[in-house]
C-alpha positions in Angstrom: -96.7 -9.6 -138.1 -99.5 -9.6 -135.5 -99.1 -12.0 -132.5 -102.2 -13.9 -133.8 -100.8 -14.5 -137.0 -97.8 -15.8 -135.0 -100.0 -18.1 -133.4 -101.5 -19.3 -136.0 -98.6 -19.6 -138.1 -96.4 -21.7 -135.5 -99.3 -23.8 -134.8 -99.8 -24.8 -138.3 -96.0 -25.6 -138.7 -96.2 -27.2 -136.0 -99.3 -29.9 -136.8 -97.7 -30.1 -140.0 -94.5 -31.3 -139.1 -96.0 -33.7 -137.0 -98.2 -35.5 -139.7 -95.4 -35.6 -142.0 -93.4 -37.6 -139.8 -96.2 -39.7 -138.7 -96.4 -40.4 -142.7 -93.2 -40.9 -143.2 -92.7 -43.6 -140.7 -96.2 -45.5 -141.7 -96.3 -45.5 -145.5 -94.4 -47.9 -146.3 -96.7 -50.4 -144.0 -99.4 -51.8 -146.2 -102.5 -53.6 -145.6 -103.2 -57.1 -146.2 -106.8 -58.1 -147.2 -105.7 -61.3 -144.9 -104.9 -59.0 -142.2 -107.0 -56.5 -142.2 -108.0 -56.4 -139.1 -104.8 -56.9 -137.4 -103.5 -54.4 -139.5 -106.4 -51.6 -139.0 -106.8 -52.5 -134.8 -103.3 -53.9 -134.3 -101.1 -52.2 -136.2 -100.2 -55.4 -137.5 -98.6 -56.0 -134.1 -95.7 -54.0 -135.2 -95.8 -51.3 -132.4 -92.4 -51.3 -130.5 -91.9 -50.2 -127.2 -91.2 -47.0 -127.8 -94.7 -46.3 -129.5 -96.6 -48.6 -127.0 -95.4 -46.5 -123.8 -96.1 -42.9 -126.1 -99.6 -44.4 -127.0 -100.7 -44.9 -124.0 -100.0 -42.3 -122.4 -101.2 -39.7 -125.0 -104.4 -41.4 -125.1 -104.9 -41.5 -121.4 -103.3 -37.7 -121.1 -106.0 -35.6 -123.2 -107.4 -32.2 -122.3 -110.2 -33.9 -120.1 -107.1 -34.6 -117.5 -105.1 -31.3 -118.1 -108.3 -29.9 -117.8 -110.5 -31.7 -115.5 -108.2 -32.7 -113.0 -106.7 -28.9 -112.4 -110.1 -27.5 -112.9 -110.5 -29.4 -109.1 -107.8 -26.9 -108.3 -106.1 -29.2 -105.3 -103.9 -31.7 -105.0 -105.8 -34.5 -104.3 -106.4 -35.2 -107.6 -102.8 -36.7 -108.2 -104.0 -39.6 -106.6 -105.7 -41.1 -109.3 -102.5 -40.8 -111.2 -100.4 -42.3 -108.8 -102.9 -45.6 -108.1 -102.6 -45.3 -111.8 -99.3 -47.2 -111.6 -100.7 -50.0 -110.3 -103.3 -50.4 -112.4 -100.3 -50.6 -115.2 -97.7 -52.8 -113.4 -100.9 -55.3 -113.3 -101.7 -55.1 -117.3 -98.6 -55.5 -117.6 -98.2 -58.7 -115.5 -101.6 -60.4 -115.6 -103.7 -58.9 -118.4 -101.7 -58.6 -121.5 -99.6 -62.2 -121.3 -103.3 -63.8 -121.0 -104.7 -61.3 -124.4 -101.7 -62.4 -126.1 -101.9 -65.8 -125.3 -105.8 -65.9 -126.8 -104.1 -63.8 -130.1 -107.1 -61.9 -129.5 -108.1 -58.2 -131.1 -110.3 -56.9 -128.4 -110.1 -57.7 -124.5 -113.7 -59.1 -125.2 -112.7 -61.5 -127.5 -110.9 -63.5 -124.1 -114.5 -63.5 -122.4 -116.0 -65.5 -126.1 -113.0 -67.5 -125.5 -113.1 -68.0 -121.4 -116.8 -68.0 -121.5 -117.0 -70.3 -124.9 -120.1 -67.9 -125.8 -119.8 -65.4 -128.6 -122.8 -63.5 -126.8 -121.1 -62.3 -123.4 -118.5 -60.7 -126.0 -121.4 -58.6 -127.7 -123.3 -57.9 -125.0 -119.5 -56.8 -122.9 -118.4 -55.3 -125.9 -121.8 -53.1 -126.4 -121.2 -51.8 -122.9 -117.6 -50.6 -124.1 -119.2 -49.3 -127.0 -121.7 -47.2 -125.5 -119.5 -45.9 -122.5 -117.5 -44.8 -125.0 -120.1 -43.0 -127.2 -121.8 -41.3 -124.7 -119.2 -40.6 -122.0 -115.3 -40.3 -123.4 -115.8 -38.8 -126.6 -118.1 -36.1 -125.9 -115.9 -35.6 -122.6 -112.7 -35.2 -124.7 -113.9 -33.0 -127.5 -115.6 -30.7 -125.2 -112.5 -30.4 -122.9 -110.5 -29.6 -125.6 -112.7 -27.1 -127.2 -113.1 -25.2 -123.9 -109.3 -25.1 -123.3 -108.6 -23.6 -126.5 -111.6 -21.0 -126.0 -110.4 -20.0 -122.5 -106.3 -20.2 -123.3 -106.8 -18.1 -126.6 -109.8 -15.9 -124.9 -111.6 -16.1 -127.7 -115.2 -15.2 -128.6 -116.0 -18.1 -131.2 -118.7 -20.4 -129.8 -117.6 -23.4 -128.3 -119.7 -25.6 -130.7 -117.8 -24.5 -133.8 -114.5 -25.2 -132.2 -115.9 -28.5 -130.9 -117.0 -29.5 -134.9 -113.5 -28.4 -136.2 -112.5 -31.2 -133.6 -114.7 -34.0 -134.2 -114.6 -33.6 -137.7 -110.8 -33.6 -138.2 -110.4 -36.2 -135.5 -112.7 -38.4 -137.5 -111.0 -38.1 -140.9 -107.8 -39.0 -139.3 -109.5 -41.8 -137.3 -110.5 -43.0 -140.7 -107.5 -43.1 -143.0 -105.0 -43.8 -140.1 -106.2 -46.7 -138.4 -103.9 -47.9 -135.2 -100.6 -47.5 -136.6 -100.7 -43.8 -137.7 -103.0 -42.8 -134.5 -99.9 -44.4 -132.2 -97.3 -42.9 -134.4 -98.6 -39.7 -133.7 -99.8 -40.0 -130.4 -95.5 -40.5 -129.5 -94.3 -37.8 -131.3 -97.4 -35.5 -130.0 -96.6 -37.3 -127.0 -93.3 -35.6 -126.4 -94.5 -32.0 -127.3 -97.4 -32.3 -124.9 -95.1 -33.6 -122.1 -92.4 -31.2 -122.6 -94.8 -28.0 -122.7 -96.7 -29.3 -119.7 -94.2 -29.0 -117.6 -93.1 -25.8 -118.9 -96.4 -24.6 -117.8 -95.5 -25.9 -114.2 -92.4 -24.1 -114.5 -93.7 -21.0 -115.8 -96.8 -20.9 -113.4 -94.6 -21.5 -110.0 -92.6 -18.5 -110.9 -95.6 -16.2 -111.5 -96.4 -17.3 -107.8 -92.6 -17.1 -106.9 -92.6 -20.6 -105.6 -95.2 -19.0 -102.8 -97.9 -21.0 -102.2 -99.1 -19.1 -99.3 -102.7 -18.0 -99.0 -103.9 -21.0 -101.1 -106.5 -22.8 -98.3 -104.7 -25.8 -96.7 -107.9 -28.5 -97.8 -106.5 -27.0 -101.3 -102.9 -28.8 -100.6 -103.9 -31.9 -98.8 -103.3 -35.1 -99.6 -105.9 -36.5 -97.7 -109.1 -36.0 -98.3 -112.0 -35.3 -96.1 -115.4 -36.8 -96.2 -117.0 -34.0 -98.8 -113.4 -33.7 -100.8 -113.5 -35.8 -104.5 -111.2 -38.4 -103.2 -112.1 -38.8 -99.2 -108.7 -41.0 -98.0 -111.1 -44.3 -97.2 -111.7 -44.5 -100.7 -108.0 -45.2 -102.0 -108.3 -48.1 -100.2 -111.3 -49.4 -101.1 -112.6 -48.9 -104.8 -110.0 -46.7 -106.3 -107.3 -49.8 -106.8 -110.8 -51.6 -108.3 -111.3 -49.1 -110.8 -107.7 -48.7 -112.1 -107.5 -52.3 -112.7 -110.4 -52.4 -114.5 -109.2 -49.2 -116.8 -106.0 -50.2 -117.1 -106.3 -53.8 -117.7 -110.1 -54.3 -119.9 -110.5 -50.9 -121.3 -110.2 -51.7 -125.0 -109.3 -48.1 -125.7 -105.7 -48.3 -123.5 -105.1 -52.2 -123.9 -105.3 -52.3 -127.7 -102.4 -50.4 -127.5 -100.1 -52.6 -125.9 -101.6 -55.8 -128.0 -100.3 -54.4 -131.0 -96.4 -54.9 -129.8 -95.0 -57.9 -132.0 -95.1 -60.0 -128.5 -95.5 -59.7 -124.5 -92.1 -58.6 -123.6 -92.1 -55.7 -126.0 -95.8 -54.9 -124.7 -94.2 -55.3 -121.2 -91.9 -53.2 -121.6 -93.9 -50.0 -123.1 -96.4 -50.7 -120.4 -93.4 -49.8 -117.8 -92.0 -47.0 -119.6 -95.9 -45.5 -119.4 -96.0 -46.5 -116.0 -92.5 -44.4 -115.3 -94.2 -41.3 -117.4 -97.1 -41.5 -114.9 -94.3 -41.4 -111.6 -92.4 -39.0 -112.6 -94.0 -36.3 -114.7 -97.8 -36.6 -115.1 -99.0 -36.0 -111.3 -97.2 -32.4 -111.9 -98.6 -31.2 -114.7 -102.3 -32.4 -113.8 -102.6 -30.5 -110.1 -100.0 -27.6 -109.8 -101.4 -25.4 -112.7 -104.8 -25.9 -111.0 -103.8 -25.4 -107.6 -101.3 -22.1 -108.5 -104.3 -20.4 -111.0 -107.0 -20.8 -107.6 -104.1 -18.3 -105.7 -104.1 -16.2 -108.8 -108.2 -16.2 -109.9 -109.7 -18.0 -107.6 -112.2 -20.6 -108.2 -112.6 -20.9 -111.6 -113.1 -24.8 -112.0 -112.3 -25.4 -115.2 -111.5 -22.7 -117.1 -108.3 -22.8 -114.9 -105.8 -24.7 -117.5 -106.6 -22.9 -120.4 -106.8 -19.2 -118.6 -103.1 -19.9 -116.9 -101.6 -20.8 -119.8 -102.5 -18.2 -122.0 -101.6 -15.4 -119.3 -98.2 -17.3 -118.3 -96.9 -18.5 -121.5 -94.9 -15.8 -124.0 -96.8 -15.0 -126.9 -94.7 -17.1 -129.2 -95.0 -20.1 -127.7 -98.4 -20.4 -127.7 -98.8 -21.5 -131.2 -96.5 -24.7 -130.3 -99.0 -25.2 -127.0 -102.1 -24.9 -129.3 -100.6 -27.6 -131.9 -99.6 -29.9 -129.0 -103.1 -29.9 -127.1 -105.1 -30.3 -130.3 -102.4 -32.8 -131.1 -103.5 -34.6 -127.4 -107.2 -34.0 -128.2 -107.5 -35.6 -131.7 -105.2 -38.4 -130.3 -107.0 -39.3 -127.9 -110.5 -38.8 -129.8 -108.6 -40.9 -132.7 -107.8 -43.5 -129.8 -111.6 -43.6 -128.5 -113.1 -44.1 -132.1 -110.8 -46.8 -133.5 -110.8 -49.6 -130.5 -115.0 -48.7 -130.4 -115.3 -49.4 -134.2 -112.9 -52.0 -133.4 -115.2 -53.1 -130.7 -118.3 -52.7 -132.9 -116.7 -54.7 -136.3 -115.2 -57.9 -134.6 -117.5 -58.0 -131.3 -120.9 -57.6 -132.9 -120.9 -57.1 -136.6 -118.8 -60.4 -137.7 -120.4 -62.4 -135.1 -124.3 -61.8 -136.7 -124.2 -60.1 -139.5 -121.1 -60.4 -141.9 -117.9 -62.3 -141.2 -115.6 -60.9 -143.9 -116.9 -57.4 -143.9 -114.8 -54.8 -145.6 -113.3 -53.2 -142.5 -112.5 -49.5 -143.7 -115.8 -49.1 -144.9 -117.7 -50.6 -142.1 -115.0 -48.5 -139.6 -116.3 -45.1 -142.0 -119.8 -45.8 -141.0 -119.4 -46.5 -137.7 -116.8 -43.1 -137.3 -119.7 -41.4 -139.0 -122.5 -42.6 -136.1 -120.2 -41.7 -133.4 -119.0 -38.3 -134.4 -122.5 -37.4 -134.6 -123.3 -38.4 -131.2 -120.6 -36.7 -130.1 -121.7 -33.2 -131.3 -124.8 -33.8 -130.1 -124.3 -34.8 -126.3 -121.4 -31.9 -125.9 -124.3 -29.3 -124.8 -124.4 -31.7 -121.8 -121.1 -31.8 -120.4 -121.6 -28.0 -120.9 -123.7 -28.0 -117.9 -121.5 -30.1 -115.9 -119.6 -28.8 -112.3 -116.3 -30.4 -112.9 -115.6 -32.5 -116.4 -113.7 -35.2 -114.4 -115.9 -35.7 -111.2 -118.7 -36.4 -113.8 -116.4 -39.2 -116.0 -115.3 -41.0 -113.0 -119.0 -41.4 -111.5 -120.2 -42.4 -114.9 -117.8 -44.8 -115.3 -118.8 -46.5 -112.2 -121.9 -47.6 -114.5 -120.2 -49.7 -116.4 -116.3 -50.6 -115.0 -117.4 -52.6 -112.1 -120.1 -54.5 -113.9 -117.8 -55.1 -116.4 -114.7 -56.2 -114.7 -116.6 -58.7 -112.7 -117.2 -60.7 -115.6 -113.6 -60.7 -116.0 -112.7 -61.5 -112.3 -115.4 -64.3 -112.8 -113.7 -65.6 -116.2 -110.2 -65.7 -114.8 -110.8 -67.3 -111.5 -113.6 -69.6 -112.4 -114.7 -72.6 -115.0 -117.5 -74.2 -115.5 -119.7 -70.7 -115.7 -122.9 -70.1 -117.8 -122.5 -66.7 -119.8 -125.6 -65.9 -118.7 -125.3 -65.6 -115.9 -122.3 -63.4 -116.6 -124.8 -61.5 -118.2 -127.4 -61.1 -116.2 -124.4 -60.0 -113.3 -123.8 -57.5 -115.5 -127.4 -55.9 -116.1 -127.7 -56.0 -111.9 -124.8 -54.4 -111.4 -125.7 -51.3 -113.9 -129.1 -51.0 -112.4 -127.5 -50.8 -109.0 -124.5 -48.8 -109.5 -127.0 -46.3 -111.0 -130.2 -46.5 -108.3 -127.5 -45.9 -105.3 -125.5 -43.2 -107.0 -127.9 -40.4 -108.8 -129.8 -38.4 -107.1 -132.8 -38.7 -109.0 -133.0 -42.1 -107.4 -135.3 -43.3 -104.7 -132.1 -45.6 -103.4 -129.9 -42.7 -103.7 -127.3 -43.0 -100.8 -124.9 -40.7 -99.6 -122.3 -42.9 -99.1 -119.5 -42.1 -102.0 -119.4 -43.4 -105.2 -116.0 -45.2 -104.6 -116.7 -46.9 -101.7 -119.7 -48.6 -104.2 -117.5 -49.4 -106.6 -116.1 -52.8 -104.8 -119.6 -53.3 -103.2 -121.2 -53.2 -107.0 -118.2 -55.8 -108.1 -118.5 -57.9 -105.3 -122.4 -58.3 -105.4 -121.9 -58.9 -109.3 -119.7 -61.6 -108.8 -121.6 -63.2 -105.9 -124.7 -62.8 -107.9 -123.2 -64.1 -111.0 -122.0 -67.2 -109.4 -125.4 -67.9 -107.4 -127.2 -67.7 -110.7 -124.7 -70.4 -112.4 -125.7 -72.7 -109.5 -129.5 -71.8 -109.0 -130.5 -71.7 -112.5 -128.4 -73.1 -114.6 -127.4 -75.8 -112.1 -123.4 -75.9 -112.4 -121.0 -75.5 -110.2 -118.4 -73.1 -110.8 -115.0 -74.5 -110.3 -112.1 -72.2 -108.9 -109.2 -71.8 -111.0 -107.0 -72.7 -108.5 -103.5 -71.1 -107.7 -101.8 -71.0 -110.5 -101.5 -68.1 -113.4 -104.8 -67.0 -115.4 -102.9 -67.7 -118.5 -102.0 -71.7 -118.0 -105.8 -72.2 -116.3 -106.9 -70.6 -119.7 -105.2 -73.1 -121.7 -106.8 -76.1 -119.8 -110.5 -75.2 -119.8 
């Protein structure tokens, strides 16, 4: 037998094995036409632990980070993994015991509720929605499909393999709903993890351990003023940002809502948080930095081409299942909470509010896997894969978590002029950051993520007095979640 039918053979064993254990733990949970949305978005708040902590971090860990963060091919990278741990500890402290004290389905659903205005929760929810359609899911399926060209060096287009993806990913999306998607995203979980750091392994000893040769600003932790991460920025906007991903993102909190109460979520949300100390900083810089010694720079094409030269032949088929396994995941992940988003945020507000759910969610999979194919040409054309995401998501994430900061601390606000925070603080973010811009600045896009949250809230509070004359009241000292309960 030919090593390519090996390949293929192990990976399809593989993927197979997988989704029949994913079945065999979901089937017997049904769905209620009472709680169908619970049940489709939630899981029925059944996740334990176990699944919450394996959930998230599958749908965080896709080939976009495997990828993008050791096509940089340094070091500096790890450090949006480790000031990922904070962004967790504080989900798991202040964002999740206020979601579950609202009941609520999305993280918009608490600004409806803070707000008492079903409009800030469409128009917040729309921006979700559209970061999500034209920046993560493109990102990930094109990631993906460019690992598996470069690992398996083969000569297929990437478009084709990038279709197989979507497609697949969209089916699965479809019949699965939450439960099945963070099922699988565990068990994938644990292949994906445990070959990742085989790679490590396997790639320090084709270097014997010898990092010597690799330039120094390639091993640094601190970074200089034209480096991705210069140091002044971790302590500045980068903490911003990872609360705002961590603790709004719809796509990573919906995973911990669907535990059967706060502790359980808690505690998944710590085990994730663990994953992200001790394993993930790792397997997201050393294969990068180890393939520049070996090829030079070759951005990113580096994950995929060091695999598949240090990996034995007949593992390969396992690697191939797990990434494809961490691609769909996280694809799966991105099109559920956005139909999710799209179903109880805008659709059941205006237009229909018993729709039928799997339907609607078939539509709505349809839209976005379309766009998806369509904008993957574009990040095609891109430098680095996960320099682009991260200024991109400075259009929306500071905007966004304003209204948040604004919500929590503050009664006695006027949505709209939550809203119209919102809409400066995109306009902004994007005049000062692309080049195309007359206001473009050199100053880095980190250091204008706090400025763009702190005009926003300013600006958002200054509106609530000036034109909607009310004065916003401060919270006071005590928790989010008993100030929530009073207003």
């Amino acid at each position: 037998m030919s090593d390519s039918m090996i390949q293929v053979l192990v990976f399809a064993i593989v993927t197979g094995l997988i989704g029949l254990f994913t079945y065999l733990k979901c089937r017997n949970q049904g769905r209620s036409e009472q709680t169908q949305n619970k049940e489709y978005f939630l899981a029925g708040g059944g996740l334990t632990w176990i699944f919450v902590a394996g959930s998230i971090t599958l749908t965080n860990l896709s080939t976009d980070q495997l990828v993008g963060m050791n096509g940089n091919q340094m070091a500096l990278l790890v450090w949006w993994e480790l000031a990922a741990i904070i962004g967790l500890i504080l989900l798991a402290k202040v964002f999740i015991p206020v979601y579950y004290k609202y009941n609520c389905t999305t993280t918009t659903e608490l600004l409806e509720k803070r707000y008492n205005n079903k409009h800030i929760r469409a128009v917040i929810g729309s921006l979700f929605f559209t970061g999500n359609a034209l920046i993560y899911m493109p990102a990930v399926i094109y990631s993906g499909s460019l690992f598996m060209q470069t690992m398996f060096k083969v000569d297929i287009p990437l478009m084709y393999i990038a279709t197989a993806f979507a497609i697949v990913g969209a089916i699965y999306a479809f019949f699965g709903g939450l439960r099945a998607v963070a099922v699988s995203d565990t068990y994938n979980g644990l292949l994906v993890l445990g070959m990742a750091i085989l790679v490590v392994f396997l790639a320090l000893n084709a270097i014997d351990y010898d990092f010597s040769g690799i330039p120094q600003e390639r091993l640094t932790l601190i970074g200089g003023p034209d480096s991705p991460i210069p140091w002044p920025t971790l302590l500045t906007g980068m903490i911003f940002i990872q609360m705002f991903y961590w603790g709004t993102n719809q796509t990573i909190t919906q995973r911990a809502m669907a535990a059967p109460n706060v502790k359980e979520a808690q505690k998944g949300i710590f085990a994730a948080a663990g994953i992200r100390l001790l394993i993930v900083p790792a397997i997201v810089v050393l294969p990068g930095i180890i393939s520049y010694k070996l090829y030079g720079d070759i951005g990113d094409a580096a994950y995929g081409r060091i695999v598949g030269d240090v990996m034995p032949t007949w593992l390969t088929g396992v690697f191939a299942a797990a990434m494809a396994a961490a691609v769909l995941s996280t694809y799966n992940s991105l099109l559920n909470s956005s139909t999710a988003l799209y179903v109880c945020d805008i659709h059941e507000a205006y237009f229909n509010k018993e729709p039928s759910v799997v339907k609607l969610s078939g539509y709505v999979t349809l839209l976005l896997t379309s766009l998806t194919l369509v904008l993957v040409p574009i990040y095609q054309q891109a430098d680095s894969i996960i320099n682009l995401l991260q200024q991109l998501n400075g259009l929306l994430s500071m905007p966004i978590f304003s209204i948040f900061v604004v919500g929590l601390l503050f009664k006695n606000v006027d949505a709209r002029a939550g809203i119209a925070a919102v809409i400066l603080g995109v306009v902004m973010y994007g005049m000062l950051t692309f080049e195309s811009s007359p206001l473009h600045t050199t100053i880095h896009y980190i250091h204008l993520m706090p400025v763009t949250l702190f005009v926003c809230v300013a600006f958002a509070l200054t509106v609530n007095k000036v034109v909607f004359g009310l004065n916003a009241q401060w919270a006071g000292k005590s928790s989010a979640i008993d100030n929530t309960v009073k207003q």
